[in-house]
C-alpha positions as CSV (number, residue, x, y, z in Angstrom):
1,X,86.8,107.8,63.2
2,X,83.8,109.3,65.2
3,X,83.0,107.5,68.4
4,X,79.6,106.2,68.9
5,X,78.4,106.2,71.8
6,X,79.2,110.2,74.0
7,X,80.5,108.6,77.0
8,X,83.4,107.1,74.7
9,X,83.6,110.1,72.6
10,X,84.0,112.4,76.3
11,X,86.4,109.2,77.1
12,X,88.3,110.5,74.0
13,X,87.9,114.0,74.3
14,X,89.4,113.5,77.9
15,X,92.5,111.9,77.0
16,X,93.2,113.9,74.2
17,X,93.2,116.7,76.3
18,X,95.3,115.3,78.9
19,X,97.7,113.2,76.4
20,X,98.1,117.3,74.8
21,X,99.3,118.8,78.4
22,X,101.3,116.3,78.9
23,X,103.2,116.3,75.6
24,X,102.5,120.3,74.8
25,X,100.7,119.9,71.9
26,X,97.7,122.2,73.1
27,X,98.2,124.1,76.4
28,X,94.8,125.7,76.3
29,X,92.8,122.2,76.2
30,X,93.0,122.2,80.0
31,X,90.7,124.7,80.0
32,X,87.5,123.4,78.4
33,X,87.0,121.7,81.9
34,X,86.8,125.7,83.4
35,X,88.4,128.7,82.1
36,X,88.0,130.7,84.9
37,X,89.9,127.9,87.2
38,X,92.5,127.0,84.8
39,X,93.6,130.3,83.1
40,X,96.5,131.1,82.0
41,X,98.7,131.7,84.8
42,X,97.8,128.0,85.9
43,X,98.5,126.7,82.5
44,X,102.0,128.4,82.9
45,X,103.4,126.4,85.4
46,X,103.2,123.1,82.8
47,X,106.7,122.7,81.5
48,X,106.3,123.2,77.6
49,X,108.2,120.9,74.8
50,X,108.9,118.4,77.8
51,X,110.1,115.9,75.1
52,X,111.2,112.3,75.9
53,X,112.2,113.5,79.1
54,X,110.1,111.5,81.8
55,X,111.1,113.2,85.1
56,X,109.4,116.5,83.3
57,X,106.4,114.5,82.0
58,X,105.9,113.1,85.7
59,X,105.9,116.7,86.9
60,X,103.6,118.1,84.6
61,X,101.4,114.7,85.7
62,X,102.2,116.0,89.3
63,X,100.8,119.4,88.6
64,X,97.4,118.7,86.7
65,X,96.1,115.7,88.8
66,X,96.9,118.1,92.1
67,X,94.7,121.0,89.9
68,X,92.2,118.6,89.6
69,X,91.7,117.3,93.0
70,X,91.9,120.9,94.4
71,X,89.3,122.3,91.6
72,X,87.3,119.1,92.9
73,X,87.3,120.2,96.8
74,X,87.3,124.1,95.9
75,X,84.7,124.7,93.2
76,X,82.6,121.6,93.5
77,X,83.3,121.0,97.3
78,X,83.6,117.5,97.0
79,X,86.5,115.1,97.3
80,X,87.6,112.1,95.2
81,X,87.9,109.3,98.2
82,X,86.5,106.5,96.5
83,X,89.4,105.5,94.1
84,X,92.9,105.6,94.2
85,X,95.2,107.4,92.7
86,X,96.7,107.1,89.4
87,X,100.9,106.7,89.5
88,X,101.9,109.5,87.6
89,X,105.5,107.7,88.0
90,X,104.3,104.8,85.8
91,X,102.7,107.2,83.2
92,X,105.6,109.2,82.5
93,X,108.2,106.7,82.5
94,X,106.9,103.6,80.9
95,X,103.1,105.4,79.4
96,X,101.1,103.1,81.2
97,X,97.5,102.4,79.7
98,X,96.1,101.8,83.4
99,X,97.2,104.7,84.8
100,X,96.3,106.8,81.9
101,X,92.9,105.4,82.2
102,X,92.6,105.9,85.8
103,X,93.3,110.0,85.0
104,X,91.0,110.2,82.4
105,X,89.0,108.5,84.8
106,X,88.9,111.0,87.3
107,X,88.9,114.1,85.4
108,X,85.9,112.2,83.9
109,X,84.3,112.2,87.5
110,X,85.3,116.0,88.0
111,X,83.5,117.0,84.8
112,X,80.6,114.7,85.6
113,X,80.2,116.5,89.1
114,X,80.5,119.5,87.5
115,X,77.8,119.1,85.1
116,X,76.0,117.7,88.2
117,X,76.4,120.7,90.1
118,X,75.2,123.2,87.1
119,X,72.4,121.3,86.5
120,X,71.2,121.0,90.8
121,X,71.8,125.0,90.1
122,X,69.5,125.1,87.9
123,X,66.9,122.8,89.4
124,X,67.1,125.0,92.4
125,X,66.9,128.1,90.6
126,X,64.0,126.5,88.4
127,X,62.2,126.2,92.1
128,X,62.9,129.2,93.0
129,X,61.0,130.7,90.0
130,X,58.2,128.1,90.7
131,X,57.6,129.1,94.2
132,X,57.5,132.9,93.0
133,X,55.2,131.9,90.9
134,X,52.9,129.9,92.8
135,X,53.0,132.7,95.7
136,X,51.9,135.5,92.8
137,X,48.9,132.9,91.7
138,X,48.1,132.3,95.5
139,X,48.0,136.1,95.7
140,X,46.3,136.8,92.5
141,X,43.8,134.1,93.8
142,X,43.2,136.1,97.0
143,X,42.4,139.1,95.1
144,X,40.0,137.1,93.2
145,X,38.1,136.2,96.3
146,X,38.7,139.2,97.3
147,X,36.8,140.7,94.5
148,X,33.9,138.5,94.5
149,X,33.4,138.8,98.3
150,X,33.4,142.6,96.9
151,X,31.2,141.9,94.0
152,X,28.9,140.1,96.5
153,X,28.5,142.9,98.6
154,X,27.9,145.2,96.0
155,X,25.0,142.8,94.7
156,X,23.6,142.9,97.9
157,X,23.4,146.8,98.2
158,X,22.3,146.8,94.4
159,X,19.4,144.4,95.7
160,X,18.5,146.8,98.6
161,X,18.5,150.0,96.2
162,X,16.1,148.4,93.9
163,X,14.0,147.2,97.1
164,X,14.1,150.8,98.3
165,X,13.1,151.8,94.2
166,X,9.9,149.4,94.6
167,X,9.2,150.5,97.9
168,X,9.1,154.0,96.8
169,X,7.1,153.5,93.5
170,X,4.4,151.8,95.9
171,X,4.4,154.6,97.9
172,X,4.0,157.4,95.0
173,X,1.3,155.1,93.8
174,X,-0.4,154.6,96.8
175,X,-0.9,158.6,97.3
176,X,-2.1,159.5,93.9
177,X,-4.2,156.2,92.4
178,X,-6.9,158.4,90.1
179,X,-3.7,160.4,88.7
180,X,-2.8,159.8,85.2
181,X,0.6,158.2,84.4
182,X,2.5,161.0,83.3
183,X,0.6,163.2,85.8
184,X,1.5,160.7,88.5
185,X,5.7,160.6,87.4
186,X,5.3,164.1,87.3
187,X,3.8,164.5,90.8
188,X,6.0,161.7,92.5
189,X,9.2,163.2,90.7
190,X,8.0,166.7,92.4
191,X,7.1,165.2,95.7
192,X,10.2,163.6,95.8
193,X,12.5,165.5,97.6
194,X,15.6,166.5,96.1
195,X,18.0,164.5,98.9
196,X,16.3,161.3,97.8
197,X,16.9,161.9,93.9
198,X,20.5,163.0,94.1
199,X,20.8,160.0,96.1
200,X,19.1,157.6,93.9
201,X,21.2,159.0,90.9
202,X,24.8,158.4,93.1
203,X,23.9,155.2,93.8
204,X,23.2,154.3,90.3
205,X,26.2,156.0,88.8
206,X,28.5,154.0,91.1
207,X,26.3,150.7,90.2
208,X,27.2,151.3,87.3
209,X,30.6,151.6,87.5
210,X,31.4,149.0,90.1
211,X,29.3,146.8,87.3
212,X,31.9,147.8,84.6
213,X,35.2,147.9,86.7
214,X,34.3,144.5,88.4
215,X,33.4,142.8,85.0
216,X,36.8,144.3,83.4
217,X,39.4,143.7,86.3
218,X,37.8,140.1,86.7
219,X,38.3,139.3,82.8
220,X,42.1,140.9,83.6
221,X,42.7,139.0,86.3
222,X,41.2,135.8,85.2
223,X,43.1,136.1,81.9
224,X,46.6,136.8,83.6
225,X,46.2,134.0,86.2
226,X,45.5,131.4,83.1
227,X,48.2,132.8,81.5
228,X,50.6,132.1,84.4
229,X,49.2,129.0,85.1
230,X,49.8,128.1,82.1
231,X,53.3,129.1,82.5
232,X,54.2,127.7,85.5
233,X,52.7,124.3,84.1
234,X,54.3,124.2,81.1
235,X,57.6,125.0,82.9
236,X,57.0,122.5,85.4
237,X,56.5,120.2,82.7
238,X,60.1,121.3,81.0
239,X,61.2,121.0,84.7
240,X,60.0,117.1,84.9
241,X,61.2,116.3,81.4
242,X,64.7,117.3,82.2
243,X,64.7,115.8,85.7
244,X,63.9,113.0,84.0
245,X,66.5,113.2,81.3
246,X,69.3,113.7,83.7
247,X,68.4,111.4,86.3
248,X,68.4,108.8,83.1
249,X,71.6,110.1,82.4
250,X,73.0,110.0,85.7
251,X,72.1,106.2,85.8
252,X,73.7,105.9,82.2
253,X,76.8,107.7,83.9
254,X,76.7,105.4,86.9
255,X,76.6,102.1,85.0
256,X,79.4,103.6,83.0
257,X,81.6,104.1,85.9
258,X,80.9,100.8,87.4
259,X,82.5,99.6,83.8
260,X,85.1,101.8,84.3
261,X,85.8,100.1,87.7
262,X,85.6,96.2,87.0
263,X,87.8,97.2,84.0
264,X,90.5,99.7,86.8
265,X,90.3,96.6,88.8
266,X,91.2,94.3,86.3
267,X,94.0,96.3,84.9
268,X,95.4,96.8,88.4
269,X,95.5,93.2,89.3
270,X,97.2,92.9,86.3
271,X,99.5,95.8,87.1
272,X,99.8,94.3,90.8
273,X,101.6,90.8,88.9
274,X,103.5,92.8,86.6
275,X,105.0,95.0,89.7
276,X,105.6,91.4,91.3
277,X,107.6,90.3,88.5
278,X,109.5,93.7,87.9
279,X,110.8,93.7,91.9
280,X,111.7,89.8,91.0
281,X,113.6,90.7,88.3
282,X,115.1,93.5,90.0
283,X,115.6,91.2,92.9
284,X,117.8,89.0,90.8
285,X,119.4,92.1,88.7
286,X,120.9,92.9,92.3
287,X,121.8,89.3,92.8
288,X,123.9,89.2,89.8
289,X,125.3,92.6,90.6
290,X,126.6,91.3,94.0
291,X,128.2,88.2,92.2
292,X,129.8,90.3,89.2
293,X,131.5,92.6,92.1
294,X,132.3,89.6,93.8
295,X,134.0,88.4,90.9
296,X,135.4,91.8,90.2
297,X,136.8,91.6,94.0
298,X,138.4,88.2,93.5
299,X,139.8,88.7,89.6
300,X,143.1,89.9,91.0
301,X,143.7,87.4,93.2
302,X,142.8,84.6,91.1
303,X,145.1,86.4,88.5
304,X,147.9,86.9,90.4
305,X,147.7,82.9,91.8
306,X,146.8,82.2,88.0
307,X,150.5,83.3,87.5
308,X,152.2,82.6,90.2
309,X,150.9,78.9,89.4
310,X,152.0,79.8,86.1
311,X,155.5,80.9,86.4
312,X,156.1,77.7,88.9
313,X,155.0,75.1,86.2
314,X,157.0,76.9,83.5
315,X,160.0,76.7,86.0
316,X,158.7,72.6,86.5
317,X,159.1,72.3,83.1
318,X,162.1,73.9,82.7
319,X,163.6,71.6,84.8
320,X,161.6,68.5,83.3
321,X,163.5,69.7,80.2
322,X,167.2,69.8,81.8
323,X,166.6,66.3,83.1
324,X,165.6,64.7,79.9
325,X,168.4,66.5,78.4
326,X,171.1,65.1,81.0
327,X,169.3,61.9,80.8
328,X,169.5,61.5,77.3
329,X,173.6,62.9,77.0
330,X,173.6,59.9,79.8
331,X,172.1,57.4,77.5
332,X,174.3,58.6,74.6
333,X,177.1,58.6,76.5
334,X,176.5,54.8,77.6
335,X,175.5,54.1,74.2
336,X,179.2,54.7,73.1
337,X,180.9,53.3,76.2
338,X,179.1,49.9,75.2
339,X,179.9,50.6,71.6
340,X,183.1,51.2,72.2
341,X,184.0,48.3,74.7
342,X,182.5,45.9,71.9
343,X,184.6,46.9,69.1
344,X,187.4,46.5,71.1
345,X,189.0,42.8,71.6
346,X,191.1,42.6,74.7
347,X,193.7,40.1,73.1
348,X,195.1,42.2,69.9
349,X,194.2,45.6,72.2
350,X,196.2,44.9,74.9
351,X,197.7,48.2,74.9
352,X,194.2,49.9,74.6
353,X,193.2,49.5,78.8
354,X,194.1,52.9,79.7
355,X,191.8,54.2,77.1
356,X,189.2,51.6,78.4
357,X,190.0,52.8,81.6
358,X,189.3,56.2,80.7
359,X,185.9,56.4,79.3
360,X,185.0,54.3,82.3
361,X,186.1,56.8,84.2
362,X,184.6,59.3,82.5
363,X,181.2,57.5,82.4
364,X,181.5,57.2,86.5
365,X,182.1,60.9,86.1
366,X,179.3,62.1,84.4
367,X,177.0,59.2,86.7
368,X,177.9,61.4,89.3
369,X,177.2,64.3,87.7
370,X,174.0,63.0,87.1
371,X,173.4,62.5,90.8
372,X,174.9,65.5,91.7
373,X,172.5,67.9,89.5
374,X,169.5,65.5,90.7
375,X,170.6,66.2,94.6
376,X,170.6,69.6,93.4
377,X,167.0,69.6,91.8
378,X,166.0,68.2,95.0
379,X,167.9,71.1,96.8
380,X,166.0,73.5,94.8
381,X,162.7,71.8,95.3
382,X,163.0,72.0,99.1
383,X,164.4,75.7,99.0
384,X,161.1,76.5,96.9
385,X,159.3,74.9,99.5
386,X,160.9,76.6,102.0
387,X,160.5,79.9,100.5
388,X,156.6,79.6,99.9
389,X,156.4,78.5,103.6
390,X,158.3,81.5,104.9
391,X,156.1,83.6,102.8
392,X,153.5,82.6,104.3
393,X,154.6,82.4,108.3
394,X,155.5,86.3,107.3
395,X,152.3,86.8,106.2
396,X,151.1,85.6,109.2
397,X,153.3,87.1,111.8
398,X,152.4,90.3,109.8
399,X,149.2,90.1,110.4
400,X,149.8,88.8,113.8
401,X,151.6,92.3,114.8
402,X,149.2,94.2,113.2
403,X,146.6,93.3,115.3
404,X,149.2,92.9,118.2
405,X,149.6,96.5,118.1
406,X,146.0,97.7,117.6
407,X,145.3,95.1,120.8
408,X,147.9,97.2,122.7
409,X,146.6,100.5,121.4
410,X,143.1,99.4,123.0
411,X,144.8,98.4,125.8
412,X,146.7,101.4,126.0
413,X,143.2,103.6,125.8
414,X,141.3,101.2,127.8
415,X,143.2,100.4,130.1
416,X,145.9,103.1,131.1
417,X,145.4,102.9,135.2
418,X,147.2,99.0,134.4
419,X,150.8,98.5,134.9
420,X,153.7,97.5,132.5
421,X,153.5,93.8,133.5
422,X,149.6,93.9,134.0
423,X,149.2,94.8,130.4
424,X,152.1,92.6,128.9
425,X,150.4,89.3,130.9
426,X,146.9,90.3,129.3
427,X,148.9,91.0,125.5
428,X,150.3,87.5,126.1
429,X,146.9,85.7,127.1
430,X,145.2,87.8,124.0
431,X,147.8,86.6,121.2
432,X,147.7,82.3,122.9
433,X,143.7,82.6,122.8
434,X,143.5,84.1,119.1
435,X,142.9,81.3,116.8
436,X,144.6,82.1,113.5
437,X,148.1,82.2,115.2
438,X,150.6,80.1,112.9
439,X,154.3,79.5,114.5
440,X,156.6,80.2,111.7
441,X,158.5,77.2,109.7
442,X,162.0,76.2,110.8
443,X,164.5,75.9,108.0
444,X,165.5,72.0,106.9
């Protein structure tokens, strides 16, 4: 759809052109702003069919806002220090709408002072052509003055030749009154010396022509000063009009860029919170990082006590099992012993004591069994206990000669002036002060 309003439609223009470079749609768009400044070979360093690859789209970003901040300070001589910069990081990478707008934003200000600059070009070289002209009608006005100064004079001797004419007439007439007219012309023509007549004749023949050249270079001259006055009027007029028209459009520009500003600001205060809540959440993206390697770290550990815990209760309940088994042969086995000692009557089984005696015997036998595997669970119990403890006191007196010997390596290169005894005293008072010493357990 066609814009509007032209600032807009520019607006659009602008971002099409730089949306194209930075996409490679149309290379040469660059160089509507000025051909001469971005030609070809300039165009050429713009990486072409960059993709979705953002690093290339940053550089490309990289390489036109630099061209247009050095065509701003070369050709137009001015320099952009009134608004920051746009992050060409954040256009390439996530396309950001401020940013964007920021660019177009100033290669809307380069175009505006370029247009600035062609039109104080010609404003200057208008004035130019209007001083030229104004000297040339000063001059042709001089001339004119000139001329009628000139024109004066010649009145003047006009006036005095036709004096001298009257004066001379009266004296013709004065001689010969009584003479007839023609008689008298005739006689004052012939008295008349020759000097005087060829005089009289050259001074008329030049009044005459002063007459004609003075009435024809003063209707030529009057007639090319209007004409030039008229031309330098109407182009001062055209000059005015278009002064006025691009001062009104300057103001138009000015109010535009004002817009353009609340609206920056507004879009980077809202950048400004979203760049707070990104380095939150990247804050707590590290957090979690250092807590899933932390639980990476202690995985093994917990897995290996996992099954050490594991194996020890299986063994627990191994032995749970083997003492309900004994326990329950134990009830069995009493079970018959009662049975047994009821269904027999001591009167008509006399003879059956030794048998009586026997599976007593053999119930006192397995009652010490019973105590003997129990003394034996205990056994085992202790001996686990025992074992874990050891473990650990070796674990400990490990680590304990570990850094016993790296203490008497630093010893040995701190201290090698020390004696034998000197040293073996300080190893002594070193390993009594360190506080994670554990004296190994005894065996019960």
């Amino acid at each position: 759809r066609k814009c509007t309003f032209p600032f807009l439609r520019r607006c659009c223009v602008r971002k099409h052109i730089i949306c194209s470079i930075v996409y490679k749609k149309n290379k040469q768009d660059l160089s509507k702003l000025d051909i001469v400044y971005f030609n070809d070979a300039w165009i050429s360093r713009i990486k072409p069919e960059v993709g979705d690859n953002w690093r290339l789209k940053i550089s490309n970003l990289k390489k036109i806002l630099k061209g247009i901040l050095d065509y701003n300070q070369e050709i137009l001589g001015q320099h952009i220090n009134d608004f920051t910069l746009p992050d060409v990081n954040l256009i390439g990478e996530h396309s950001d709408a401020a940013e964007l707008g920021r660019m177009l934003h100033h290669a809307h200000v380069v175009e505006l002072q370029n247009r600035l600059s062609e039109e104080s070009k010609k404003a200057d070289k208008m004035e130019f052509e209007y001083k030229r002209v104004k000297e040339k009608v000063d001059s042709l006005q001089k001339e004119k003055d000139r001329m009628r100064t000139e024109r004066d004079s010649l009145k003047e001797t006009i006036e005095e030749l036709h004096c001298v004419q009257a004066q001379e007439g009266q004296l013709t007439s004065g001689l010969f009154p009584l003479t007839s007219n023609d008689g008298s012309d005739s006689l004052a023509a012939e008295i008349t010396t020759p000097e005087i007549r060829e005089h009289l004749i050259r001074l008329q023949h030049e009044n005459k022509m002063l007459k004609l050249a003075q009435e024809g270079s003063d209707n030529e001259k009057i007639a090319l000063l209007q004409s030039l006055l008229e031309d330098a009027n109407r182009r001062k007029n055209e000059l005015e009009t278009e002064n006025r028209l691009i001062n009104q459009r300057l103001m138009e520009e000015q109010s535009q860029v004002e817009e353009l500003q609340k609206s920056l600001q507004e879009q980077d205060s809202k950048a400004d919170d979203v760049s707070n809540e990104c380095l939150k959440l990247r804050e707590l993206n590290n957090e979690l990082l250092k807590k899933n390697s932390f639980i990476d770290e202690m995985e093994p550990k917990y897995n290996a006590s996992s099954q050490r815990v594991d194996e020890l209760e299986e063994a627990l309940k191994k032995k749970d099992e083997d003492m309900k088994q004994m326990e329950e042969r134990y009830k069995k086995y009493l079970e018959k012993a009662k049975s047994v000692i009821r269904t027999l009557d001591p009167k008509q089984n006399q003879g059956s004591g030794p048998e009586v005696q026997a599976l007593k015997n053999q119930l006192q036998e397995k009652e010490r069994m019973l105590h003997s595997l129990e003394k034996e669970m205990d056994k085992t119990k202790g001996q686990r206990d025992y074992e874990e403890k050891l473990i650990v006191s070796a674990w400990y007196n490990m680590g304990m000669s570990l850094q016993k010997k790296a203490a008497e390596d630093r010893l040995a290169n701190t201290g090698s002036g020390q004696s034998f005894l000197a040293r073996q005293r300080q190893a002594t008072s070193t390993r009594r002060s360190f506080p994670g010493h554990v004296q190994p357990a005894t065996a019960r």
